[in-house]
N, C-alpha and C positions, 0 to 999 in steps of 0.2 A: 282447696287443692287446685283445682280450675283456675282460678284466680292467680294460681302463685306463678301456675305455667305460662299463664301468658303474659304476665309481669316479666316473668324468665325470656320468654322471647321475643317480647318485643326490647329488653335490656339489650338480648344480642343481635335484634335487628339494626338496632341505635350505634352499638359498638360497631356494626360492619358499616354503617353508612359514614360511622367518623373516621373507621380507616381510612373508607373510600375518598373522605374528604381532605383528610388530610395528607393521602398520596395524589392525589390531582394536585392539592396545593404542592408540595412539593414538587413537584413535574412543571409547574411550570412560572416556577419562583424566577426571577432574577434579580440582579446586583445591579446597583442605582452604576449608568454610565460613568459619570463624574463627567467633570470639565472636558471639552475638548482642545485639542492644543492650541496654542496661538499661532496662527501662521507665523513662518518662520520669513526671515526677509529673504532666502533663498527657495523660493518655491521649485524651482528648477530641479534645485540638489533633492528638492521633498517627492518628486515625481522621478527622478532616477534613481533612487530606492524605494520608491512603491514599483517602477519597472523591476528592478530586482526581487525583491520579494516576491511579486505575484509569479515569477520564472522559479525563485525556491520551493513557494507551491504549490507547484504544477497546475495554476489555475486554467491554461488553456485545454488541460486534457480532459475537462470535464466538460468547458465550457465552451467549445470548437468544435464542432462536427466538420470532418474530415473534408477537403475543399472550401468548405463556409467561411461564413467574416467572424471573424476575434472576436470572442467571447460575448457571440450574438444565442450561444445555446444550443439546443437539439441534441446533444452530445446523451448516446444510450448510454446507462448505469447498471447491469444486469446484476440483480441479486437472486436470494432463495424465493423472499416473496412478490417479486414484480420487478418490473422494467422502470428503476427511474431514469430522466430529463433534465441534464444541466440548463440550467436558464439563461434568458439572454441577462447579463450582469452590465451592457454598454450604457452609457449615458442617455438614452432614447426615456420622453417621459413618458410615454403611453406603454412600452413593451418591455422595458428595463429599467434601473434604476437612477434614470434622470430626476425624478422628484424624490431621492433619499438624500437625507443629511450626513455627515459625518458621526452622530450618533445612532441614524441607525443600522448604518455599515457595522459599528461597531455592539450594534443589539444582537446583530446577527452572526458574527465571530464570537461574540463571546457567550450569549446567553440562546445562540439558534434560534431564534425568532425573527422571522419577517418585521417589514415595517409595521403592519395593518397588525402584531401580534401573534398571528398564527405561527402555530411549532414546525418547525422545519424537520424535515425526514434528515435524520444520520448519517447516510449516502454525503450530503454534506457533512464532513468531517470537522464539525463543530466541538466535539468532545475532544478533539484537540487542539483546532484555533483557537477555545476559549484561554489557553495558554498564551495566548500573542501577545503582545504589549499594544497599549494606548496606542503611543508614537508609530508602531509598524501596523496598525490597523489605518491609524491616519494617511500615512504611505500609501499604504495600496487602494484607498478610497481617492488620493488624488490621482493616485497613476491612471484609475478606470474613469475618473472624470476627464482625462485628455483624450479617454478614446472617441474616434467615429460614432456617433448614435446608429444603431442599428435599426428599424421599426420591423420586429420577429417576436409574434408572442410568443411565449415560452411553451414547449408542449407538455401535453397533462401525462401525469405521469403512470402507468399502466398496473396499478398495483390490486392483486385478490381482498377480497373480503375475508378477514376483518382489517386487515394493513392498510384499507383505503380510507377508513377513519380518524384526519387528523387525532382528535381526544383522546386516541387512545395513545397517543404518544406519551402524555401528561404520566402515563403508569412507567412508562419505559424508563422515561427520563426520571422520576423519582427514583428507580432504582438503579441507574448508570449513569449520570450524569450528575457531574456537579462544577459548574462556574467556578475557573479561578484562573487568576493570571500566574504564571510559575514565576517564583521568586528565585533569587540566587544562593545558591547554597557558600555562602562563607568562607566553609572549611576547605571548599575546591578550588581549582584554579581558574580563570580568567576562559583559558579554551574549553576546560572543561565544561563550562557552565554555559559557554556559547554553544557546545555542541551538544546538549543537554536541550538548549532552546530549540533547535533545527530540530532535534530527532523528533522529541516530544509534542511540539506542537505545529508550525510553522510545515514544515516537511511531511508531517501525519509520517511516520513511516509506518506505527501500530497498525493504520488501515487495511494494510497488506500482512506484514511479519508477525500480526498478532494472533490468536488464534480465539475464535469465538464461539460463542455459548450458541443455543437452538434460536435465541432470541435475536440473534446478530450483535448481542455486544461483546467486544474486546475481553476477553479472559484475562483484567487485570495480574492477577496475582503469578498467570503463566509469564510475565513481560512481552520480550521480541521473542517468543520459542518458535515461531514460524507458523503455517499453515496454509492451507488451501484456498486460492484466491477464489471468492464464491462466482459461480459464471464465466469465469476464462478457461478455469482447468489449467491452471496453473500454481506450483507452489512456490509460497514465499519461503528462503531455507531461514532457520536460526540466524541472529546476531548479537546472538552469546559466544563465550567464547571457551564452546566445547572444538575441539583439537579436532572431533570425527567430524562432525553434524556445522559447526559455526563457525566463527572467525579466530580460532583461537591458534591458527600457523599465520595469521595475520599480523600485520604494524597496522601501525596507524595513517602511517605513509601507503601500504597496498589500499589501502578501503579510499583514502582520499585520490587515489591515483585510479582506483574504476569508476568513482562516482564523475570524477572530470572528463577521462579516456572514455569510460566503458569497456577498458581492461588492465587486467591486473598480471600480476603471477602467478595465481592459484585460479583465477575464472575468468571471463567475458560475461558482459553484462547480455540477458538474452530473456525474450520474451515482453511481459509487461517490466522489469527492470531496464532493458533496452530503450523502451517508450520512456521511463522516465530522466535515463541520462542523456536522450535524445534533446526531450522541450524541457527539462531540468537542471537537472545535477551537472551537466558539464557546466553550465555559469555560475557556480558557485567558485565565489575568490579563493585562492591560494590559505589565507584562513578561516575561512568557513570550513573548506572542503577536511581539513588537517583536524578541526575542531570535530568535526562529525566523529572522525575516525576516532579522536582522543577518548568522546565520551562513550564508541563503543566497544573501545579497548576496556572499559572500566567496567562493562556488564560482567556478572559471573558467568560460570559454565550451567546452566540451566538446560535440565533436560528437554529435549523436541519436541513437538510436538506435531503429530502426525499419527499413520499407521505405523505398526509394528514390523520391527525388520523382516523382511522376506525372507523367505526357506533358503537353507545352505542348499548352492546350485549343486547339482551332481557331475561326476568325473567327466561323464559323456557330456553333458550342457556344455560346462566349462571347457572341452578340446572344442568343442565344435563353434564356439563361442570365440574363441582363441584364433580358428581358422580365418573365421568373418574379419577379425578382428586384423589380423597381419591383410587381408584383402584388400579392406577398405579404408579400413581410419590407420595405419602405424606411417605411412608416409606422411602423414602428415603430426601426429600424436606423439609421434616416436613408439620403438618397441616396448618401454618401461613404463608409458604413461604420461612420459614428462615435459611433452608439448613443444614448444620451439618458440622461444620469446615471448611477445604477446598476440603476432599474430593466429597463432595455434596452440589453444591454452591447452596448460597441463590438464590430465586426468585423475592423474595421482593425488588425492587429497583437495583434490575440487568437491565445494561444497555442494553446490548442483549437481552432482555422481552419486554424491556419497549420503544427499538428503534421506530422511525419513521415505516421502513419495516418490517414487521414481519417475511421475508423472513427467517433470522437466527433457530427461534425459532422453524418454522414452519421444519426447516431441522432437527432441531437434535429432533425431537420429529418422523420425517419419518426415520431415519436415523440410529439415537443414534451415539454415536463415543468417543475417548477419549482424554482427556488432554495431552499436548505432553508428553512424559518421558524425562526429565532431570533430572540433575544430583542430585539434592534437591526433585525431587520425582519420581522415576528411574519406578516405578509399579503405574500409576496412576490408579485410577475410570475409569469405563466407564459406558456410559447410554446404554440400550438396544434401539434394532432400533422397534418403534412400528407401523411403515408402515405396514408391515405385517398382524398386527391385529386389525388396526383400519382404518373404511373408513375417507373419506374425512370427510362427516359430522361428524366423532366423534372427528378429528383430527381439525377441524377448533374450533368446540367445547372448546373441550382442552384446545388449545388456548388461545380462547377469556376468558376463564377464568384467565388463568395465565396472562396475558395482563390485566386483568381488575383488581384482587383481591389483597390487602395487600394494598394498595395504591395506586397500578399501574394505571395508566391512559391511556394508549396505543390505548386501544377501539378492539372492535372485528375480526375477520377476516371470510373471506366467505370461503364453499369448495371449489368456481372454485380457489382460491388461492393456498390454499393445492392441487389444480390437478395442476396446474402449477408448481409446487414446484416439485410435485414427477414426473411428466413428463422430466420434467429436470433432477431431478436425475437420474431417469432410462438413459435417453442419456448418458450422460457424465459414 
């Protein structure tokens, strides 16, 4: 009987070690490079769409620390488990990627692995570059070989125990990730399937609009349903196209018209969206920008994802709310909500009002700030920051009024909300 037990356990000591081996194998499998392209006889044209692409995405915001030289690195990453370090990515052979080839650019877009092999932490938004194509990996490997060599070694990146353990990525990546280049879908159209590319891969927009597990991966199956940017305190809304919560009083013409502007008819781009149409989205061409919107015209209505709608405000909130409200914001908002062109966006069935979190609105009412400046609106608006001179409770107020009135449904919000909100701001 002794015998049989430990035949018994050491069988399932055997089976856990060939899970274990064969989710590390899995975790850190990759797909054979293949050929790299042939230089093209217009290397010129090959380096001003790798400058474009790397502007689609957003490589300097990781890669640029504020004042510093062009994607020499430093650039903080703040998540749940630590503080990562964009790296220097310049042509420098000792502190950036002057001794990588074109394959291994494309090792690490597509399959996250460094030169030398080690697994790259997620923060690099590899789970979706590995969507890129060949030709636009090649691109942006020669755009970064014209740059300046920088000599800035990369700073190590400040992450807890057990997340400080490369290998242990090999488990992660077994079960969230998987290599593959997006193909085109047939049955759609031409814009479609470009704006399909941008969203998905090239653009990451899931990085932000996705909402994620304890482990920090993408909540596949929820898509773009939004959620809480980890470390900014900031939320990303839906772009689904629920009518309350997403894009679904949108064209396809509004969505391509904020990403170039950073504003539309129903919003202004504000916060980390701001920063992205800032060094982004506003250079994206005429059909790019159009293509975006087509393929997020084509998402369903999927429900949010976030907290649950706040308590219906009471009579007293909502007058008092109401008063704040004709004070401060209606000369510019209008009395209804309904904003005044683009420089003073609507309220009324603005996505950012009407979000799951009320975090957004609650910031730019403590805050104020402005729409980015580009090139199509170089002197934007801005909102005054009314932290200053409103407490908590007027500022929750506030609020719950704009969340509740024109249509909105959102429901109310409490002060400890608003002291959370400004707490955090004062930090950072």
């Amino acid at each position: 009987m002794k015998r049989i037990v430990k035949y018994c356990l050491l069988a399932i000591l055997l089976a856990c070690l060939a899970a274990i081996a064969t989710l590390y194998w899995m975790g850190t499998r990759e797909t054979a490079p293949g050929a790299a392209l042939a230089a093209p006889a217009d290397t010129g044209r090959m380096v001003e769409q790798g400058r474009y692409l790397a502007r689609l995405g957003n490589c300097m915001a990781c890669h640029t620390t504020q004042g510093g030289q062009a994607y020499a690195g430093g650039t903080a990453i703040p998540t749940p488990f630590g503080t990562l370090y964009g790296p220097n990515i310049t042509p420098d052979p000792q502190t950036g990627i002057g001794d990588w080839n074109a394959d291994d650019f494309w090792r690490a877009l597509h399959n996250g692995k460094s030169k030398d092999g080690s697994l790259l932490y997620p923060a690099f938004p590899y789970t979706e570059y590995t969507r890129i194509s060949r030709a636009d990996s090649d691109a942006l490997f020669a755009y970064l070989r014209t740059l300046e060599p920088v000599s800035q070694p990369s700073r190590p990146h400040e992450l807890a125990f057990p997340y400080n353990q490369r290998s242990l990525l090999a488990f992660w990546r077994a079960l969230y990730f998987q290599p593959g280049v997006l193909e085109a879908d047939p049955g759609e159209s031409v814009p479609w399937n470009r704006g399909r590319y941008l969203v998905e891969g090239l653009g990451h927009c899931a990085a932000c609009h996705a909402p994620r597990n304890r482990l920090g991966a993408t909540r596949a199956a929820d898509g773009l349903a939004g959620g809480l940017i980890a470390g900014l305190d900031w939320y990303a809304p839906p772009l689904g196209n629920d009518p309350n919560t997403g894009l679904g009083n949108w064209s396809a013409q509004d969505i391509a018209m904020l990403l170039q502007t950073g504003m539309a008819r129903h919003s202004t781009a504000s916060g980390p969206m701001a920063e992205v149409v800032l060094g982004s989205s506003q250079y994206l061409n005429d059909d790019d920008a159009l293509a975006i919107g087509t393929y997020l015209k084509s998402l369903p209505s999927t429900p949010a994802a976030g907290p649950a709608r706040g308590p219906e405000p009471s009579a007293a909130l909502m007058d008092h709310g109401g008063k704040l409200y004709q004070q401060h914001c209606a000369q510019c908002h209008q009395d209804q909500g309904q904003g005044s062109g683009t420089a003073w966006p609507a309220l009324a069935g603005n996505p950012t009002v009407t979000a799951p979190s009320p975090v957004n609105t609650i910031r730019m009412v403590l805050d104020g700030g402005f729409a980015p400046a580009t090139a199509a609106n170089p002197w934007p608006h801005g909102m005054p920051p009314f932290g200053p001179v409103l407490a908590d409770n007027d500022i929750a107020a506030l609020v719950s009024y704009i969340r509740s009135s024109w249509g909105n449904q959102a429901g109310g919000v409490r002060p400890f909300e608003v002291k959370r909100v400004r707490d955090a701001s004062t930090l950072n």
